[in-house]
Backbone as JSON, one array per atom type, in Angstrom:
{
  "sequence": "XXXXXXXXXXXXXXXXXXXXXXXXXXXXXXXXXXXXXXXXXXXXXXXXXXXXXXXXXXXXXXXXXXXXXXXXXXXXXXXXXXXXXXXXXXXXXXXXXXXXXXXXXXXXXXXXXXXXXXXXXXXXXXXXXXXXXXXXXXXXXXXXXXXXXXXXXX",
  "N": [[-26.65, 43.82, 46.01], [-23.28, 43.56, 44.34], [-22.13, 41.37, 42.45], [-19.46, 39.16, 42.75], [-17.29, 37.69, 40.17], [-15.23, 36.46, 38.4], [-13.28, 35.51, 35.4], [-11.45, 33.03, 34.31], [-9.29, 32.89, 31.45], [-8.08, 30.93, 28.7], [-7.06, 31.8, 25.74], [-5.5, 31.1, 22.47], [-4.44, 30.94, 20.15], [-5.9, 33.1, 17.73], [-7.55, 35.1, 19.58], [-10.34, 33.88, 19.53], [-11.63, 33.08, 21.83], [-10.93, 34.89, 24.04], [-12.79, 36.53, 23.17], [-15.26, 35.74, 23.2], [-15.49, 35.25, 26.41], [-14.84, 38.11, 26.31], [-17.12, 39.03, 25.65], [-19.01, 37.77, 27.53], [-17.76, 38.58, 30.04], [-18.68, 41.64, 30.39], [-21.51, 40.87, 30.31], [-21.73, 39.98, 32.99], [-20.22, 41.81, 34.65], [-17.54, 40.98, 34.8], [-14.14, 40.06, 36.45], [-11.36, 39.99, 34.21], [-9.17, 36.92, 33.3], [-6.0, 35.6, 32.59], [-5.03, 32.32, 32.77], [-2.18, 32.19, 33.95], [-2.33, 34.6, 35.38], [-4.53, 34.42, 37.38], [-5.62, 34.3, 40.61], [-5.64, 31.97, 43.14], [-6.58, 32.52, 45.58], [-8.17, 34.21, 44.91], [-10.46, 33.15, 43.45], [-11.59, 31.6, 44.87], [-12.76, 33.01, 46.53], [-15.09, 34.56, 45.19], [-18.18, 35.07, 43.54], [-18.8, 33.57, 41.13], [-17.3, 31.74, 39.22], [-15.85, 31.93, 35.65], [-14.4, 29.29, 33.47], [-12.75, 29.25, 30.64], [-11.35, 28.05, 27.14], [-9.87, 27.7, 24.31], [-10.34, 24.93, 21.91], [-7.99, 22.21, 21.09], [-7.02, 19.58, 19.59], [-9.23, 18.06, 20.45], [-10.08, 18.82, 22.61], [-9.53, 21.18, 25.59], [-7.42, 23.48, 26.16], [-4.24, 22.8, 27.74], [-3.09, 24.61, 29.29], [-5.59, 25.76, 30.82], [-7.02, 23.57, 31.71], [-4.73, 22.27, 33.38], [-4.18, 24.31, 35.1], [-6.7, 24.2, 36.8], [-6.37, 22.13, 37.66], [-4.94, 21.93, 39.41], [-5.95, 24.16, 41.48], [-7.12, 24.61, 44.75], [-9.18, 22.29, 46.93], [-13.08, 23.61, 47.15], [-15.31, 24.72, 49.86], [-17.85, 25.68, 48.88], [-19.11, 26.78, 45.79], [-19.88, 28.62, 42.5], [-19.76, 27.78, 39.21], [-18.79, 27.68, 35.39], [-18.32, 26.77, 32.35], [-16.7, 27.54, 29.09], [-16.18, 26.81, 25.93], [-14.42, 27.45, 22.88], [-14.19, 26.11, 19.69], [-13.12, 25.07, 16.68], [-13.79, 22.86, 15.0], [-16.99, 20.93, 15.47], [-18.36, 19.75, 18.51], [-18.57, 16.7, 19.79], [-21.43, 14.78, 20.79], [-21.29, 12.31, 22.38], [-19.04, 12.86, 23.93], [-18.45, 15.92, 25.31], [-16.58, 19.08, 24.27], [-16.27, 20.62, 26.9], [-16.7, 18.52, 29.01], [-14.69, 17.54, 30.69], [-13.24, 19.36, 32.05], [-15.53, 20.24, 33.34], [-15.94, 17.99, 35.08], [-13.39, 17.59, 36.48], [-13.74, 20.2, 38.02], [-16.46, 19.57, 39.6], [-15.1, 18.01, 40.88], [-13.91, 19.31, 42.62], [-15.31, 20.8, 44.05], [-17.3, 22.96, 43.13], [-20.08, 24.06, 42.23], [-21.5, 23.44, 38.86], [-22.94, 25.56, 37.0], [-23.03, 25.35, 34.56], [-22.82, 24.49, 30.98], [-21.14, 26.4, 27.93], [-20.36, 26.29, 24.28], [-18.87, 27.32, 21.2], [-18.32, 27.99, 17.63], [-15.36, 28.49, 16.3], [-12.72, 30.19, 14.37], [-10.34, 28.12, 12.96], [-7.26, 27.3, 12.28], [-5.44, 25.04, 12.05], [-3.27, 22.67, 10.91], [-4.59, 20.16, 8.33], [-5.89, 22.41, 7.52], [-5.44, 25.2, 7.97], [-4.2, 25.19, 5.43], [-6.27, 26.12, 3.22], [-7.13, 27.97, 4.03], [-8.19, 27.9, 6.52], [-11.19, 26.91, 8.91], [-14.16, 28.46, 9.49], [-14.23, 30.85, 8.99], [-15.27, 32.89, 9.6], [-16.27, 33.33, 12.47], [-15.93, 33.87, 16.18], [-18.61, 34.95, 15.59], [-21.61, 37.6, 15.0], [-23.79, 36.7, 15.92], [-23.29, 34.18, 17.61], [-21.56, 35.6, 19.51], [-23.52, 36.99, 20.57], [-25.49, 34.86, 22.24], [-23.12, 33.95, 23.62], [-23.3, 36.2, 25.32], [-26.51, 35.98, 26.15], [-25.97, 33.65, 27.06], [-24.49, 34.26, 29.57], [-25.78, 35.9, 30.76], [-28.28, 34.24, 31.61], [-26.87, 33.32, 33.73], [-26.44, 35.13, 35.47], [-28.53, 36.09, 36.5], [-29.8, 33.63, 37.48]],
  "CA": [[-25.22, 43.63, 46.14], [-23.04, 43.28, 43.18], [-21.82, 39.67, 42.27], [-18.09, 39.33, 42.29], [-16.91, 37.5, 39.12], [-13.97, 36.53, 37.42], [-13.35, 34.27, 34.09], [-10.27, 32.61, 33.65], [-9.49, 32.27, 29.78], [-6.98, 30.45, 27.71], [-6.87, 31.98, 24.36], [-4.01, 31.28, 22.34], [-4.36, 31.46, 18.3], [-6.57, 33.87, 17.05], [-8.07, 35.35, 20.04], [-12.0, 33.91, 19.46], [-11.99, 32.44, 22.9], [-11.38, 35.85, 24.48], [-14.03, 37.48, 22.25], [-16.24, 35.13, 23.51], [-15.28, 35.84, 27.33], [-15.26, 39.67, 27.0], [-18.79, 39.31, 25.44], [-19.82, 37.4, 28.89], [-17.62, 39.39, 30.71], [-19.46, 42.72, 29.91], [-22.82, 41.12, 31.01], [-21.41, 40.01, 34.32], [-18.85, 42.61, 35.37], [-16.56, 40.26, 35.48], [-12.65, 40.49, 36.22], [-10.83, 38.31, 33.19], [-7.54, 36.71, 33.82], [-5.54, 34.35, 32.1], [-4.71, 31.11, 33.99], [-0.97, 32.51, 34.85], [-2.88, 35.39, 35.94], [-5.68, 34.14, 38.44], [-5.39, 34.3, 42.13], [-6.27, 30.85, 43.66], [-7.48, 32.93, 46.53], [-9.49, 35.41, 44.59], [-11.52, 32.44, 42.67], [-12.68, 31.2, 46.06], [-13.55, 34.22, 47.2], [-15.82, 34.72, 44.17], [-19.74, 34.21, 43.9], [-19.09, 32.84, 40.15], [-16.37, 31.69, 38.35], [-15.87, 30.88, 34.95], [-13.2, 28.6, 33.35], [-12.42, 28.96, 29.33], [-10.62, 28.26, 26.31], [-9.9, 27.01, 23.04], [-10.08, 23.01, 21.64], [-6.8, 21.25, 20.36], [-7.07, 17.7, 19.55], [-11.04, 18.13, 20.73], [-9.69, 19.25, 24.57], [-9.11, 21.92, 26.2], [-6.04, 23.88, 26.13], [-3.84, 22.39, 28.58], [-2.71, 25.59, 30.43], [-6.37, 25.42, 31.75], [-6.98, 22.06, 32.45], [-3.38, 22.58, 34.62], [-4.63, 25.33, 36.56], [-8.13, 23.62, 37.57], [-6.31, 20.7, 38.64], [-3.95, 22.63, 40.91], [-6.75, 24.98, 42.61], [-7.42, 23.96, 46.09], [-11.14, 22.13, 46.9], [-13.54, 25.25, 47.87], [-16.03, 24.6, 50.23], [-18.63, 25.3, 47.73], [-18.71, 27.32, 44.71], [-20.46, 28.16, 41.28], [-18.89, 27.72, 38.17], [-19.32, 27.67, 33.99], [-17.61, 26.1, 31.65], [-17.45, 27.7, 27.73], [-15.04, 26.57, 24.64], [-14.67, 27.45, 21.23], [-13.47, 25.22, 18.17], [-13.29, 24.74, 14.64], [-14.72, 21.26, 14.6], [-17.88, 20.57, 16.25], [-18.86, 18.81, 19.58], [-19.39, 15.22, 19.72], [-22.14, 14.69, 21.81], [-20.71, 11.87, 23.38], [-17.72, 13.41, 24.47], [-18.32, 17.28, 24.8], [-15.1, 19.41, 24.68], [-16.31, 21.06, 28.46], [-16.87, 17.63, 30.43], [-13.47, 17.14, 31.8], [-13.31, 20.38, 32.7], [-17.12, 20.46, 34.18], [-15.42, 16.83, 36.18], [-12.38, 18.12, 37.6], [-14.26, 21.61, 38.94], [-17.18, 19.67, 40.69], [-14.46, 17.12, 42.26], [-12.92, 20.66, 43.4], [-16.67, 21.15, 44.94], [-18.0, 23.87, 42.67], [-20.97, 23.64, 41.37], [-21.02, 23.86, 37.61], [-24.17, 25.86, 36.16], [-23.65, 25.57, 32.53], [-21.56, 25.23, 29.97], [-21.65, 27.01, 26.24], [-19.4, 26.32, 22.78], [-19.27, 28.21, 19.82], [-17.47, 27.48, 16.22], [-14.32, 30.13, 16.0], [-11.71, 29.96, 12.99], [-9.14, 26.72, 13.31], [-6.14, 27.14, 11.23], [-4.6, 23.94, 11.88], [-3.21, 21.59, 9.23], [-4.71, 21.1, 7.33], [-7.04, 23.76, 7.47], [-3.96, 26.19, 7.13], [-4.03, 25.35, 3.64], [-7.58, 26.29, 2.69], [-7.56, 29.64, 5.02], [-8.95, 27.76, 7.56], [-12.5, 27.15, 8.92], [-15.15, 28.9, 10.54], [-13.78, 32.34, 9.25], [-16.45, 34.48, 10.26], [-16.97, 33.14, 13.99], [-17.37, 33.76, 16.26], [-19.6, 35.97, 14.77], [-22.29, 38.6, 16.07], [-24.9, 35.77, 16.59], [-22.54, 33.55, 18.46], [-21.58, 36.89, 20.46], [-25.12, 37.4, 21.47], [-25.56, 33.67, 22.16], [-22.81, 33.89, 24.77], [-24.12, 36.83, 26.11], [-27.61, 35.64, 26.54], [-26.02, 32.38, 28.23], [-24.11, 34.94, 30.74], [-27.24, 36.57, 31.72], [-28.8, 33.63, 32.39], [-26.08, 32.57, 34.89], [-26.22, 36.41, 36.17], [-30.36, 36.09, 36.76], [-30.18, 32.41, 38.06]],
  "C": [[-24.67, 43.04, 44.84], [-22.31, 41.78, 43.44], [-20.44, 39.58, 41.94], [-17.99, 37.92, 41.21], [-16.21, 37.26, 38.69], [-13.9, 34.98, 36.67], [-11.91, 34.41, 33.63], [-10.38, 32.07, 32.05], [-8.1, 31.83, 29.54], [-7.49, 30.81, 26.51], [-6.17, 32.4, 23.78], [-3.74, 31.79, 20.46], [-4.65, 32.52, 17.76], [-7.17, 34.66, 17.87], [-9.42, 35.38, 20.07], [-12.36, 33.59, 21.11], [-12.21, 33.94, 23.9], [-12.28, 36.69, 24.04], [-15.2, 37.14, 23.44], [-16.5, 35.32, 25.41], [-15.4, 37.21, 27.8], [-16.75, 39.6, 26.79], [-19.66, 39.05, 26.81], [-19.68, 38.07, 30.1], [-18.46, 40.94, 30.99], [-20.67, 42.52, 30.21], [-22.42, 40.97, 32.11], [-20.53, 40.89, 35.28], [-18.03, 41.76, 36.02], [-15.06, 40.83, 34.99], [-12.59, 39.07, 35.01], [-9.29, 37.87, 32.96], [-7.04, 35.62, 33.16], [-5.3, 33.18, 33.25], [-3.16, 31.34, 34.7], [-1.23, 33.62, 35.74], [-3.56, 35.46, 37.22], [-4.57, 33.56, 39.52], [-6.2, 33.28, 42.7], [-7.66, 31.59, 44.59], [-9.02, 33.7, 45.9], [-10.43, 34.63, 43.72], [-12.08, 32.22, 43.86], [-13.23, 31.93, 46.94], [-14.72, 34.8, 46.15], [-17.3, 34.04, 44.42], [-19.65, 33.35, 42.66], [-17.94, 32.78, 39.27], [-16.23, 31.02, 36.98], [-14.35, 30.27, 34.3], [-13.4, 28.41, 31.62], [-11.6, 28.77, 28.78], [-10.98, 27.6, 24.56], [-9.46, 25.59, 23.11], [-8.62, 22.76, 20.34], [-6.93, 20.13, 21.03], [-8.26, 17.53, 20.28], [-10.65, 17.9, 22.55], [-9.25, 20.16, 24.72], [-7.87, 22.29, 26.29], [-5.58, 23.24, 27.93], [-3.51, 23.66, 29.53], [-4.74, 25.71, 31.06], [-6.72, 24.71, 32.6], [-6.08, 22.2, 33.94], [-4.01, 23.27, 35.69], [-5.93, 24.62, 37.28], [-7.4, 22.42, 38.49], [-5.21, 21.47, 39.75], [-4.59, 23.76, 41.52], [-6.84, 23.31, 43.35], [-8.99, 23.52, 45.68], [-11.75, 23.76, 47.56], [-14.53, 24.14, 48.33], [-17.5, 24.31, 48.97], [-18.12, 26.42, 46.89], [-19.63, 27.82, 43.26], [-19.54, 28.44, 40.34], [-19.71, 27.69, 36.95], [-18.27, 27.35, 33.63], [-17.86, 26.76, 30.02], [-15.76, 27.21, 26.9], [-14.97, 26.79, 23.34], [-13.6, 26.92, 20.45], [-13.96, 25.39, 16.94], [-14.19, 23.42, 14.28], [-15.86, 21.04, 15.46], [-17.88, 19.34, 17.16], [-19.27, 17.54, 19.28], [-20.57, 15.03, 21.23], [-21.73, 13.68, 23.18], [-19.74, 12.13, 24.33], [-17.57, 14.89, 24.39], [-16.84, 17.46, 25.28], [-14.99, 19.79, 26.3], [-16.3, 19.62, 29.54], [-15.63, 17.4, 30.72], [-13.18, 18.25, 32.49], [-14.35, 20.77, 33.28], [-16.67, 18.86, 35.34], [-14.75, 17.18, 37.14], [-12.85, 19.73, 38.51], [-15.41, 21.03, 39.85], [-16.19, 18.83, 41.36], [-13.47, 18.05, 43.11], [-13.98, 20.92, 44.65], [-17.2, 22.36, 44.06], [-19.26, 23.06, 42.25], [-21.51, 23.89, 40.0], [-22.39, 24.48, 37.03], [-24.38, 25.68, 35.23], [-22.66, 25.56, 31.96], [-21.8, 25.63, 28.15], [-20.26, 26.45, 25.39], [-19.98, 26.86, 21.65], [-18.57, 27.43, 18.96], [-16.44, 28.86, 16.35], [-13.39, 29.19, 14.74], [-10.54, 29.39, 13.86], [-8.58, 27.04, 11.72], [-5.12, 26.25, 11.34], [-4.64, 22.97, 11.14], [-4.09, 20.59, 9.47], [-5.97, 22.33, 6.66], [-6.75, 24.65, 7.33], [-4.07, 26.04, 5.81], [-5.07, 26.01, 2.79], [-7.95, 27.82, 3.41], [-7.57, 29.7, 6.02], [-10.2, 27.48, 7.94], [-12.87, 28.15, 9.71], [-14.61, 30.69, 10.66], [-14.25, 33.29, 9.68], [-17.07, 34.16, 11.57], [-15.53, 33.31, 14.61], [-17.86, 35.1, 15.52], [-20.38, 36.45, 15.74], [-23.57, 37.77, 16.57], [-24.42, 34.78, 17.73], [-22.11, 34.39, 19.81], [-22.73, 37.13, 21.4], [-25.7, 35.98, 22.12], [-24.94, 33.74, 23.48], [-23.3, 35.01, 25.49], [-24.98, 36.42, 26.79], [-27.24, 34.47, 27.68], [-25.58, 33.33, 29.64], [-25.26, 35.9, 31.23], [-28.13, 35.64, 32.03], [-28.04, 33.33, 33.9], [-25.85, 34.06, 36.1], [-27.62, 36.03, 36.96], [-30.27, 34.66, 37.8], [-29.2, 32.44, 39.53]]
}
């Protein structure tokens, strides 16, 4: 039996975040919906949902965040968490844990979450081109892949 699916994305600048979503999408046959998009109902009717976007100010785009906190609790649930930025993860503070918080106090249960590096053109990084011009890239691509076939297999 096939595994119903769908990955809400926020990606607003450059489109790396959806890169990074169709790449996962494509192993999972998943539907992919923006957050004005997604159907409360049709996440909790889902065997696996995931929840992305891009980092400003090292968090989560707020039109995600928003939507997680205004789904209903589900009974249960599985979930993923992925983000891509320009600046790297602090360990102490990854960019996914508030968004891996507010989805298990929904009741999901969160399998995993991935980040990549994508190109940040905010000042001042606008001035210089930008970073991280060549991500994600085809290793980062295959990277999320590989994580979405684990979460397909498991």
């Amino acid at each position: 039996m096939r595994m119903r699916t769908v990955i809400v994305c926020a990606s607003v600048s450059h489109g790396n975040t959806r890169r990074v979503a169709e790449a996962m999408a494509a192993v999972l046959d998943a539907k992919l919906v923006t957050p004005e998009q997604a159907d409360p109902a049709e996440l909790a009717g889902a065997d696996l949902v995931g929840f992305g976007s891009g980092v400003l100010y090292g968090r989560m785009y707020p039109s995600l965040t928003g939507f997680v906190r205004s789904l209903d609790p589900v009974g249960s649930g599985r979930a993923f968490v992925f983000a891509t930025s320009g600046l790297p993860e602090m360990p102490p503070a990854p960019f996914t844990r508030p968004a891996v918080r507010l989805l298990e106090a929904k009741g999901y249960a969160v399998d995993g979450t991935f980040t990549c590096r994508a190109l940040d053109t905010w000042l001042p990084f606008r001035l210089v081109g930008g970073l991280n011009r060549q991500h994600p890239n085809t290793d980062d691509l295959a990277a999320a892949r590989a994580f979405a076939e684990r979460l397909r297999t498991s």
